[in-house]
C-alpha positions as CSV (number, residue, x, y, z in Angstrom):
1,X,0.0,0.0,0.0
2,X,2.7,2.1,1.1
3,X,4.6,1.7,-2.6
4,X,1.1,2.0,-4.6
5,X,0.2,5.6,-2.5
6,X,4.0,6.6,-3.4
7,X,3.7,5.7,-7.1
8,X,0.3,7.5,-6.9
9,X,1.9,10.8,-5.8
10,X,4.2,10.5,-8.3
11,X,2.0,10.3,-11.1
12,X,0.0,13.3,-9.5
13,X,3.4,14.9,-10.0
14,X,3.6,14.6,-13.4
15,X,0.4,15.3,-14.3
16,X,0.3,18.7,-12.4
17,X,3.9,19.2,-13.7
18,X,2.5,18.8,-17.5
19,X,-0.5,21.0,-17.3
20,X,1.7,23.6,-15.7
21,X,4.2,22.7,-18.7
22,X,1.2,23.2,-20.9
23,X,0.8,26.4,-20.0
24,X,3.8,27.9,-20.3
25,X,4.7,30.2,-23.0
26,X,6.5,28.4,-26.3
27,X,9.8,29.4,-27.3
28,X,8.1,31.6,-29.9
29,X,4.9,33.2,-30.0
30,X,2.2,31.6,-32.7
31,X,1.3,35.0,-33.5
32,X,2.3,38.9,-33.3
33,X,-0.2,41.4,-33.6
34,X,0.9,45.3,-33.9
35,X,-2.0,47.7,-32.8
36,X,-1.1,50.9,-34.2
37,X,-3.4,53.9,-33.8
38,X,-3.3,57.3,-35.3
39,X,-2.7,60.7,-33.3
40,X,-3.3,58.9,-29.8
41,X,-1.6,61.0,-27.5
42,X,-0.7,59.7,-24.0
43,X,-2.9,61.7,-22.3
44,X,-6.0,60.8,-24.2
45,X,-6.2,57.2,-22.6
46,X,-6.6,58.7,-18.9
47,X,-9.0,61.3,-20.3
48,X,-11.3,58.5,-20.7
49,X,-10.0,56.1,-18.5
50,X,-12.6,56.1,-16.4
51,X,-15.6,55.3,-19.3
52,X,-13.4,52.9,-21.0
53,X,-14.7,49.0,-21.1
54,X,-12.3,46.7,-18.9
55,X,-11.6,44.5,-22.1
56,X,-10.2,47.2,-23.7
57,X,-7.1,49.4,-23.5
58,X,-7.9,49.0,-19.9
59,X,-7.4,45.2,-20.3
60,X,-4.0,45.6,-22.4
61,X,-2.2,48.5,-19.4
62,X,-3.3,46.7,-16.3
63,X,-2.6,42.9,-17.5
64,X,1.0,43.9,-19.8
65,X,3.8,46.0,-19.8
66,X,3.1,50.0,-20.2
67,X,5.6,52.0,-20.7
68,X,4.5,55.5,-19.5
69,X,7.4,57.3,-20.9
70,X,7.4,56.9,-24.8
71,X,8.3,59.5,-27.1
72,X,9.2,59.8,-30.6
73,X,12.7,61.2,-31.4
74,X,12.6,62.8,-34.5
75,X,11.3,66.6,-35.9
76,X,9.0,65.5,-38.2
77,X,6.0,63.3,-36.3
78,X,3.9,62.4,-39.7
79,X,1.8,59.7,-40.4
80,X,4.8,57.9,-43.1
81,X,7.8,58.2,-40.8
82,X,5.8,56.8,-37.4
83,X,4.8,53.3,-39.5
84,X,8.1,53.0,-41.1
85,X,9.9,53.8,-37.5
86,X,8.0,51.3,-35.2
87,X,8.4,48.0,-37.8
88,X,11.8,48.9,-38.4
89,X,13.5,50.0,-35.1
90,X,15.1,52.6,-36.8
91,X,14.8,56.4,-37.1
92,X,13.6,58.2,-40.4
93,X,17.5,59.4,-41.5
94,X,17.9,55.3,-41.6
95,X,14.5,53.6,-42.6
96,X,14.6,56.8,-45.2
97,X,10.6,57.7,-45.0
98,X,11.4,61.1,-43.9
99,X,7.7,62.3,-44.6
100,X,4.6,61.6,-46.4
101,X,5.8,63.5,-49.1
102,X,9.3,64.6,-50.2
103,X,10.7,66.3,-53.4
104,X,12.7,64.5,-55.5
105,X,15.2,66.5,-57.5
106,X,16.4,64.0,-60.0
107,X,12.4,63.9,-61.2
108,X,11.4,67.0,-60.9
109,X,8.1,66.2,-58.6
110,X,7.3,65.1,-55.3
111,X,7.3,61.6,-54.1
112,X,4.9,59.7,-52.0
113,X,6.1,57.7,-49.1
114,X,4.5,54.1,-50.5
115,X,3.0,55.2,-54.1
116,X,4.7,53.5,-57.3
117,X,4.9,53.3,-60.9
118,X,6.1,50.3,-61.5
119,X,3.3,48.4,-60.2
120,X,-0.6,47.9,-60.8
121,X,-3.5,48.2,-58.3
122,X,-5.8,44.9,-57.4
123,X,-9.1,45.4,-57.0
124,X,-10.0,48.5,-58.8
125,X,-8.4,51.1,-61.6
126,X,-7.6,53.5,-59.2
127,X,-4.1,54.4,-60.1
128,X,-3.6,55.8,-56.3
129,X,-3.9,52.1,-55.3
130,X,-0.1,51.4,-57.3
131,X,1.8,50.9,-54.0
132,X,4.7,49.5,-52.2
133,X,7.2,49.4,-49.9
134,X,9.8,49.9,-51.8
135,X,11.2,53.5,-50.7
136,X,11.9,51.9,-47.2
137,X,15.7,51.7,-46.8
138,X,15.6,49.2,-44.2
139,X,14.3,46.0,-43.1
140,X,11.1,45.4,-40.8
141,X,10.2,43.0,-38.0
142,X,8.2,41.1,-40.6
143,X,11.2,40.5,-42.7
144,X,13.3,39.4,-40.4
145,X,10.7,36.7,-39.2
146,X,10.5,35.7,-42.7
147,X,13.8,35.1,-43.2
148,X,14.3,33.7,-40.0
149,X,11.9,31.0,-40.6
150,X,12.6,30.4,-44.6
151,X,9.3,32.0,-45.2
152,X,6.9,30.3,-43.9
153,X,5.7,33.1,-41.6
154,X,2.6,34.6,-42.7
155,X,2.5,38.1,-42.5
156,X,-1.0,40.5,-43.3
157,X,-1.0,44.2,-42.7
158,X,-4.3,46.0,-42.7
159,X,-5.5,49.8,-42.6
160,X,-7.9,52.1,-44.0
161,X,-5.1,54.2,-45.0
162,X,-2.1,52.5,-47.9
163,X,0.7,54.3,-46.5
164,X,-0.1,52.2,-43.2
165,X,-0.7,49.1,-44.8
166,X,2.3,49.0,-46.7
167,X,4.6,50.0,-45.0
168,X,3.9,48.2,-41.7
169,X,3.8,45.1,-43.9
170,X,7.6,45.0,-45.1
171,X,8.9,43.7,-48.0
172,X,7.9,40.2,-47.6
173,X,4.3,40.7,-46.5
174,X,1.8,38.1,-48.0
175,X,-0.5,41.0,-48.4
176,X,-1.4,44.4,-47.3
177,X,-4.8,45.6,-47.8
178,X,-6.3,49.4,-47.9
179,X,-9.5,50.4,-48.7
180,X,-9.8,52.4,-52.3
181,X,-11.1,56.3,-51.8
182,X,-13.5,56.0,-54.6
183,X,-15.4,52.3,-54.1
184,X,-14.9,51.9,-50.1
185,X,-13.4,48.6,-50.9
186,X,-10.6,46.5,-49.5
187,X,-7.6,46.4,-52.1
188,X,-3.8,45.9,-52.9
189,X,-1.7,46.2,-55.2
190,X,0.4,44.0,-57.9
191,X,3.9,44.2,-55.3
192,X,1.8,41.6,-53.4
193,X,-1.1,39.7,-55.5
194,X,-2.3,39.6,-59.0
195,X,-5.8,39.0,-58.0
196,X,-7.9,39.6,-54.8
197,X,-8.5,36.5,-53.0
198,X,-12.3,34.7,-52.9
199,X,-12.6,35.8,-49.0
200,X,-11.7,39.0,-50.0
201,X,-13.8,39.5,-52.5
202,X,-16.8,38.2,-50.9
203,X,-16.4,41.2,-48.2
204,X,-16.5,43.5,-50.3
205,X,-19.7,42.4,-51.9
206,X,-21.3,43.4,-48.5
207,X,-20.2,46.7,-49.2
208,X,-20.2,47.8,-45.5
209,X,-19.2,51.6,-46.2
210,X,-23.0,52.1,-47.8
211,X,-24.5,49.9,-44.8
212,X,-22.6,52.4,-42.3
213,X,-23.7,55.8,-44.4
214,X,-27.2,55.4,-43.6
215,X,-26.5,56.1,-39.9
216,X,-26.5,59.2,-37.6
217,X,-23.3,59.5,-35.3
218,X,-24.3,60.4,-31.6
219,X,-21.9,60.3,-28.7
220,X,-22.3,57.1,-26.9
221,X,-21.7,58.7,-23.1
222,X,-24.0,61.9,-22.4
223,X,-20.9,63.7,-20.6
224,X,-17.2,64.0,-21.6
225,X,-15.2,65.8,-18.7
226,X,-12.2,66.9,-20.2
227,X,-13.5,67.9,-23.9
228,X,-14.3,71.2,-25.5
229,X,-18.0,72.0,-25.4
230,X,-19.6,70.3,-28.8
231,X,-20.5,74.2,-30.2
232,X,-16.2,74.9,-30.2
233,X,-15.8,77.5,-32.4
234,X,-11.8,75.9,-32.5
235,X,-13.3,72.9,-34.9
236,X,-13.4,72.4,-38.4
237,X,-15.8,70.0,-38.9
238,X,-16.7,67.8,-41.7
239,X,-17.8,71.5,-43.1
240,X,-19.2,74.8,-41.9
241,X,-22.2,73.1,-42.0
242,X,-21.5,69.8,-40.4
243,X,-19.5,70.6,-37.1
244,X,-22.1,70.1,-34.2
245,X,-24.2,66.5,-33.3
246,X,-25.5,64.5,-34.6
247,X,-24.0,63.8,-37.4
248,X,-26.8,62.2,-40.3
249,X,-24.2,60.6,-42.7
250,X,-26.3,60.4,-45.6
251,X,-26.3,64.3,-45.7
252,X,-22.7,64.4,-45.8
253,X,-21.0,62.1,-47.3
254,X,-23.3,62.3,-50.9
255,X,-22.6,66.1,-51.1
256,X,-18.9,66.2,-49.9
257,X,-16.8,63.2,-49.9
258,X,-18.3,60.2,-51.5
259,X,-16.5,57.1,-50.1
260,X,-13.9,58.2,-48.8
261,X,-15.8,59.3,-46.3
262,X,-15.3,55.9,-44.4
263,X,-11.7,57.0,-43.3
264,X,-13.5,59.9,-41.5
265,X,-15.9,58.4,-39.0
266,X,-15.8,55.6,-36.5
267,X,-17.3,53.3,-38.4
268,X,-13.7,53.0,-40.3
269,X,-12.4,51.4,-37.3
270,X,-15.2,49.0,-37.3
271,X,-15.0,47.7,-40.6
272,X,-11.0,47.7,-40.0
273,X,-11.7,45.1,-37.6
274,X,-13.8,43.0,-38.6
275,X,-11.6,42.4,-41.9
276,X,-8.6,42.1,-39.6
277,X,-10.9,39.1,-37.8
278,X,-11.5,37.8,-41.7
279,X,-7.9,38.3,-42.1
280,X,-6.9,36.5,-39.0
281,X,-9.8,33.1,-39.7
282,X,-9.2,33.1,-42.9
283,X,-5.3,32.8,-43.4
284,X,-5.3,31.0,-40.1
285,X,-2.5,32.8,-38.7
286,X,-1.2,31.4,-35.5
287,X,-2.1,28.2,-36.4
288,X,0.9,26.6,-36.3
289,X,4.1,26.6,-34.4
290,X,5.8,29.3,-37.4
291,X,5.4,32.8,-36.0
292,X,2.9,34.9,-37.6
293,X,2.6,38.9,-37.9
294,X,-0.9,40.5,-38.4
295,X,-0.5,44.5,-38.3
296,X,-4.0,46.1,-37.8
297,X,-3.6,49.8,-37.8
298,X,-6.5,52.2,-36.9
299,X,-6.9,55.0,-38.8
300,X,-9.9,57.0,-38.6
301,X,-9.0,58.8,-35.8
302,X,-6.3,60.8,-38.2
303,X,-9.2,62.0,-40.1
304,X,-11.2,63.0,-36.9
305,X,-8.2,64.9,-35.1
306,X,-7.6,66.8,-37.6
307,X,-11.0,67.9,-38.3
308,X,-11.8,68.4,-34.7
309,X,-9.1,68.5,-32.5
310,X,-7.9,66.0,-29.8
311,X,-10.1,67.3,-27.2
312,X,-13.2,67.8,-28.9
313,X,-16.1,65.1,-27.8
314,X,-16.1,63.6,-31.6
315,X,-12.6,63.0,-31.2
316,X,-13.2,61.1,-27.0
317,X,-16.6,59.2,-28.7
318,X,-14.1,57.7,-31.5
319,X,-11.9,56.8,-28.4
320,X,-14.4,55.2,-26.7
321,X,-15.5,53.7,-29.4
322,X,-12.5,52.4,-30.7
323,X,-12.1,50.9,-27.7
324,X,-14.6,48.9,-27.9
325,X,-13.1,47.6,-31.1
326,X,-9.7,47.0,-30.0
327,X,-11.4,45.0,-26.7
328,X,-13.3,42.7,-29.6
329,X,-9.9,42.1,-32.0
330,X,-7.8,40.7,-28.8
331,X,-10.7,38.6,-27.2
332,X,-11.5,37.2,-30.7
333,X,-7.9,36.4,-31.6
334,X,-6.7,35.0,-27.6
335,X,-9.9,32.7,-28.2
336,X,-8.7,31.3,-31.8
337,X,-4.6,31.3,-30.9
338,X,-4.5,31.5,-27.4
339,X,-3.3,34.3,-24.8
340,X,-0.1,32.6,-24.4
341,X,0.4,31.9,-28.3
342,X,0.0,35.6,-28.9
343,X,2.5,38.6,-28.5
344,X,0.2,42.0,-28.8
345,X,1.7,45.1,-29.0
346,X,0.3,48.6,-29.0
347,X,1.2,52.0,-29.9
348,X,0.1,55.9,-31.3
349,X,1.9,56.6,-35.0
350,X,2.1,59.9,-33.4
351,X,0.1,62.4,-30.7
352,X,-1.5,65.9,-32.0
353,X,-0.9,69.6,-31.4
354,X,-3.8,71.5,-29.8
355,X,-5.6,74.1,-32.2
356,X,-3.3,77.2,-31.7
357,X,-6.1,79.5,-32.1
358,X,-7.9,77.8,-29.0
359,X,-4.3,77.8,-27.1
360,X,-3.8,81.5,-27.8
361,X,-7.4,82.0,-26.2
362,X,-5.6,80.3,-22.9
363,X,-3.0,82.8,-23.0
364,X,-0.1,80.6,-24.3
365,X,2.2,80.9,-27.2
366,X,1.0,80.0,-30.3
367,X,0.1,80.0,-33.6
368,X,-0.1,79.1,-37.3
369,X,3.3,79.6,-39.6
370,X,2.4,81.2,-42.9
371,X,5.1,79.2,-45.5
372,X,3.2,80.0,-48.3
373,X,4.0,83.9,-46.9
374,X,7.2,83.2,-46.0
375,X,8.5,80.8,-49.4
376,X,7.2,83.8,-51.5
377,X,9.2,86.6,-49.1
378,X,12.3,84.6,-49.4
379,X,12.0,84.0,-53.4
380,X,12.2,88.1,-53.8
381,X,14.8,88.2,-50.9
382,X,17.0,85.7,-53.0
383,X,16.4,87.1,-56.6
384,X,17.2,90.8,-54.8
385,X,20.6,88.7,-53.3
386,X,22.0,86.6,-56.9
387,X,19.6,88.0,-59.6
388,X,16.5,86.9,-60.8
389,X,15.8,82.9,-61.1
390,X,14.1,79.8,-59.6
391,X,16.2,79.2,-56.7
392,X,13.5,77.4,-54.5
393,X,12.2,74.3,-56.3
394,X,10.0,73.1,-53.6
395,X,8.4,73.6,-50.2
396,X,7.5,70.4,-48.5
397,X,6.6,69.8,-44.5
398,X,8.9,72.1,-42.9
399,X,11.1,71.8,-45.6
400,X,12.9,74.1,-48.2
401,X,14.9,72.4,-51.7
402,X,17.0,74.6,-53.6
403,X,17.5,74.8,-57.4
404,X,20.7,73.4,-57.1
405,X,21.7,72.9,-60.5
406,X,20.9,76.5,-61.0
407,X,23.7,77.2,-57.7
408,X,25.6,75.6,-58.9
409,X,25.9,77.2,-62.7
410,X,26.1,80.5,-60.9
411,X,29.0,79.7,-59.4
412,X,27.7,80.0,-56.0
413,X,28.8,78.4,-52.7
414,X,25.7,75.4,-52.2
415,X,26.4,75.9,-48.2
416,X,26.6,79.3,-48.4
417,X,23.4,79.6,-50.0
418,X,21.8,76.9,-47.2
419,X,23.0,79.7,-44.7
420,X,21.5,82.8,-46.4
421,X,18.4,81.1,-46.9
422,X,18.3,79.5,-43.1
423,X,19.2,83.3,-41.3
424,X,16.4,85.2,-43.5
425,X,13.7,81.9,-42.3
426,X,14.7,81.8,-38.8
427,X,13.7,85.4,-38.5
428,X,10.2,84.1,-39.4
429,X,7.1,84.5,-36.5
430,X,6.8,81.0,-35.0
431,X,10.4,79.4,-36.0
432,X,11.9,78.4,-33.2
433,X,15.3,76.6,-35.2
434,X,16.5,76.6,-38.5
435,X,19.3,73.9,-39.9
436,X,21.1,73.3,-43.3
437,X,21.5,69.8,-45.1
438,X,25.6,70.8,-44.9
439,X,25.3,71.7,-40.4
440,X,23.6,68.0,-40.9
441,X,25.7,66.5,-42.8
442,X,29.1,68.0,-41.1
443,X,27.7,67.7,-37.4
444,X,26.7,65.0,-34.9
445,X,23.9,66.3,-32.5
446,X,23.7,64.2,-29.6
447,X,20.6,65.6,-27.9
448,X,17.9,68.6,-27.8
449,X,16.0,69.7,-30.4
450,X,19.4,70.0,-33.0
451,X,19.1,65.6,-32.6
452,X,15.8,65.7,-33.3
453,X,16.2,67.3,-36.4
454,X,19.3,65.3,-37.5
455,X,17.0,61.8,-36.8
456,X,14.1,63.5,-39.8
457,X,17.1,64.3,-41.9
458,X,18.2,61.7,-44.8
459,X,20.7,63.1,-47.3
460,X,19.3,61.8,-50.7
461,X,15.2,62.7,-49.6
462,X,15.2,66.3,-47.2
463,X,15.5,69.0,-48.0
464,X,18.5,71.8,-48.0
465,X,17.0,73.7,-45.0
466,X,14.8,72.2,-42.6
467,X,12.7,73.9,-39.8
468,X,11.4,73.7,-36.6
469,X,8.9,75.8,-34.8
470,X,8.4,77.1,-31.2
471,X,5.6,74.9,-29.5
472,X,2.0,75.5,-30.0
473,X,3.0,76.3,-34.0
474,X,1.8,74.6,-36.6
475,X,1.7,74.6,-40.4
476,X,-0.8,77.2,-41.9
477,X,-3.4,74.2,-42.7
478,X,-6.7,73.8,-43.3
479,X,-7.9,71.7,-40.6
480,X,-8.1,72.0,-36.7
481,X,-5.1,70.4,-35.6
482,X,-1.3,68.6,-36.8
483,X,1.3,66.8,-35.8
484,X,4.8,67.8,-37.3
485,X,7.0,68.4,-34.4
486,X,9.4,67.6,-32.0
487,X,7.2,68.9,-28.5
488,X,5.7,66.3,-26.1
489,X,2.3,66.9,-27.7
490,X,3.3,64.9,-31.0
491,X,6.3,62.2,-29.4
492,X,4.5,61.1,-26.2
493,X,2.3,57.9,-27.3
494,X,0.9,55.1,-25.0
495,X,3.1,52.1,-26.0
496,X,2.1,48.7,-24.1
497,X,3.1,44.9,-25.0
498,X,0.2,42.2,-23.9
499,X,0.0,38.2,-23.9
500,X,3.0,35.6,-24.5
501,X,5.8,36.3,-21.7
502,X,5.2,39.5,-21.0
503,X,4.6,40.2,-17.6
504,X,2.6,42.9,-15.7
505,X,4.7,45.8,-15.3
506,X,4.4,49.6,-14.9
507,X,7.8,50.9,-17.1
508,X,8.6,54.8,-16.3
509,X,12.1,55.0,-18.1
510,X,12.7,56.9,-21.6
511,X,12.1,54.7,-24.3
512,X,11.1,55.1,-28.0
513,X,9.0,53.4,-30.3
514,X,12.1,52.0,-32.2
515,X,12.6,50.1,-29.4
516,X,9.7,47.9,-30.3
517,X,11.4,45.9,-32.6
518,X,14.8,45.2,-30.9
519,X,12.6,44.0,-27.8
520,X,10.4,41.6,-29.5
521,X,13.9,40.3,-31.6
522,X,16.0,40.0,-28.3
523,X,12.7,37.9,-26.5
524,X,12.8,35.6,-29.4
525,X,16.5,35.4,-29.9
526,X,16.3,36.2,-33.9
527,X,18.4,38.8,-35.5
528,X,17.6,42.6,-35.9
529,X,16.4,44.3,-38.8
530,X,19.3,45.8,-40.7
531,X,19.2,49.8,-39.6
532,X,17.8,48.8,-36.0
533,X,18.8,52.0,-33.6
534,X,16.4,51.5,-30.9
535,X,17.5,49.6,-27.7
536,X,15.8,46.8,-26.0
537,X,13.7,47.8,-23.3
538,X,14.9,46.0,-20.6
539,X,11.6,44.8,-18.4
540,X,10.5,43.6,-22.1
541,X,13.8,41.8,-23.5
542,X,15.0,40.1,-20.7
């Protein structure tokens, strides 16, 4: 009896040893999933806090690893350069997407951060849908996963918005999909696929974007503490006409925008969810022991910060309501893969400036910096300095390109040039610092705002002066607020990691998005991306 009751704990043993075995986090996760989200500042999330659901962002801070203290390094906080930075672990002067947009002097014309020529779009005729990732200089996450694994990673990136989709997919993404301005439907381009796939096709015979215009937008809560009353007079709206609730969609979109208007209200998050559950069922990522990568990036709330501002209540409702979504894409995927099977990460692309009209009204600095004014006032100060010519070619986010061929046949000094142009801008209301491509190029800046700068700058893409203005300026645009700076307002992003071996932890260093990458590489022990300059966050990598 004695030897039966001892074989019989022994067996117990095992057992309970095996389940807890079971349990236990593989040596790689089944799947990743990036949760990017656009102009989320960090101080947005505790805005809300307290009306968010507990399956939510609530679910992802409390139960993984925040890191309160994450901030963008760079002068240029655009959409283009936040994807490119957090897949690559690099900054925009090595992954080379400087910008959205950037002049290109060898052609003459501006370039678009993921557009192409060389390739077709799937799905419709739109030529806007020709995309790729092909301006990246560097290597993603994804890449290096599919390398690592001789391509048998499957790797999907999803947004309303191509720039996102491409360029948080890599090189070697299966597919990225977008939805098309003009139909409201899912497509991609010939880089990835000749033809749509069946699933994919079948969605978009459902053609959600017309089920979703027939609806009225009310806030869901009835009171928003720390947003601007609803009759602002600091918002731009959809139009003059359409700036107060409720919004009755039919009414607008028909007269203003046409699809497109999907990218504009909430329900663009929706229906970017539930492809990105299609996406996930349908490819059955995570369903085997090869690591998977399924980018989901939310993109609506772009379109809604800029048209009301981050602290109007259109801009907290699409909070609230996107989180709502991002509570239904993790429970949905932990029940098909598993919590342990899944590494989850999530981060802004970027925060948002406040409206500097509604800032001057609280008695601080700020204000709107009239380039167009300024470009045209430096064109006569230069044909007044060398004689009458094209000297500027372009203007471009903070940016100024010379005619240098036109320099150069003069017989002028390029840098001297850089130096006239950057002393008569710096004297310009709202610019706080002024640099030339040669400082750049001849300098190392190893911190302030002079770093910053240097991290935006890549020698074949900016421009030959680049800018930066005092906080609470923005570019003279034509919606409520930006984000193109350096300040605290358009670095500092919620960044938390969720699910297989991360532990609960509250992380109040410095760290940077770019350090995304090199963390997740270092927890699964597979090499970095090629122009990686983050550093592993420490709580995350170990």
């Amino acid at each position: 009896m004695k030897r039966l009751f001892i074989f019989l704990i022994a067996i117990f043993i095992v057992f309970q040893i095996d389940a807890q075995n079971y349990n236990l986090p593989s040596s790689h996760p089944k799947l990743i999933v990036g949760i990017t989200v656009n102009q989320l500042r960090y101080d947005a999330l505790y805005k809300l806090w307290d009306q968010f659901d507990e399956q939510g962002f609530k679910k992802l801070i409390n139960q993984g690893a925040y890191c309160r203290n994450a901030k963008f390094n760079y002068l240029l906080t655009q959409s283009a350069p936040g994807y490119a930075t957090i897949v690559t672990g690099a900054q925009p002067s090595e992954h080379g997407i400087v910008s959205d947009l950037w002049y290109e002097p060898l052609d003459v014309k501006s370039v678009h951060a993921v557009q192409s020529r060389k390739h077709n779009p799937v799905g419709v005729k739109n030529r806007n849908n020709a995309c790729s990732p092909q301006q990246l200089m560097a290597t993603t996450l994804s890449d290096e996963l599919k390398l690592y694994f001789h391509n048998r990673s499957k790797v999907f990136s999803i947004s309303l918005d191509a720039t996102a989709a491409v360029l948080s997919g890599g090189f070697k993404a299966d597919a990225a999909y977008w939805v098309d301005d003009e139909t409201g439907k899912w497509v991609s381009s010939s880089y990835y696929m000749n033809e749509l796939p069946k699933w994919v096709k079948t969605f978009n015979k459902n053609d959600y974007p017309s089920v979703y215009f027939e609806r009225t937008w009310n806030p869901m809560d009835s009171v928003y503490r720390f947003a601007l009353p609803d009759t602002s007079s600091y918002e731009y709206g959809y139009d003059a006409e359409f700036k107060t609730f409720p919004y009755h969609y039919p009414d607008i979109y028909k007269k203003f925008v046409g699809k497109k208007f999907i990218k504009m209200i909430p329900e663009g998050n929706t229906m970017t969810t539930d492809f990105a559950v299609h996406t996930l069922l349908e490819e059955n990522l995570g369903g085997d022991l090869i690591t998977d990568v399924l980018q989901v990036n939310y993109f609506a709330t772009e379109n809604i910060g800029k048209n009301f501002g981050p602290d109007a209540i259109e801009m907290h409702d699409a909070l609230l309501r996107l989180d709502k979504e991002i509570a239904h894409l993790v429970h949905t995927i932990e029940q098909q893969v598993g919590k342990t099977n899944v590494l989850f990460y999530l981060v802004g692309t970027s925060g948002v400036s406040n409206n500097p009209d509604y800032l001057r009204s609280e008695k601080l600095p700020a204000g709107k910096f009239r380039h167009h004014y300024v470009i045209a006032l430096l064109k006569s100060y230069l044909n007044v300095l060398y004689g009458e010519g094209d000297w500027i070619k372009d203007y471009h986010n903070l940016q100024i390109y010379l005619n240098r061929t036109l320099i150069e046949d003069a017989g002028l000094n390029l840098s001297e040039v850089q130096d006239k142009v950057a002393q008569f801008v710096l004297s310009s209301n709202g610019v706080a610092s002024v640099l030339t491509a040669t400082d750049l190029q001849r300098t190392e800046y190893s911190s302030g705002m002079f770093q910053k700068m240097q991290n935006s700058f890549h020698q074949k893409r900016s421009g030959d002066v680049i800018i930066a203005l005092k906080p609470g300026w923005i570019q003279d645009v034509s919606y409520s607020a930006d984000h193109n700076s350096a300040y605290s307002y358009d670095t500092h992003v919620p960044l938390v990691f969720y699910g297989w071996k991360i532990r609960k932890t509250l992380i109040g260093t410095a760290v940077n998005p770019a350090d995304i990458v090199p963390s997740i590489c270092n927890l699964m022990n597979i090499p970095h991306p090629s122009s990686v300059s983050g550093i592993p966050i420490e709580e995350i990598s170990r």
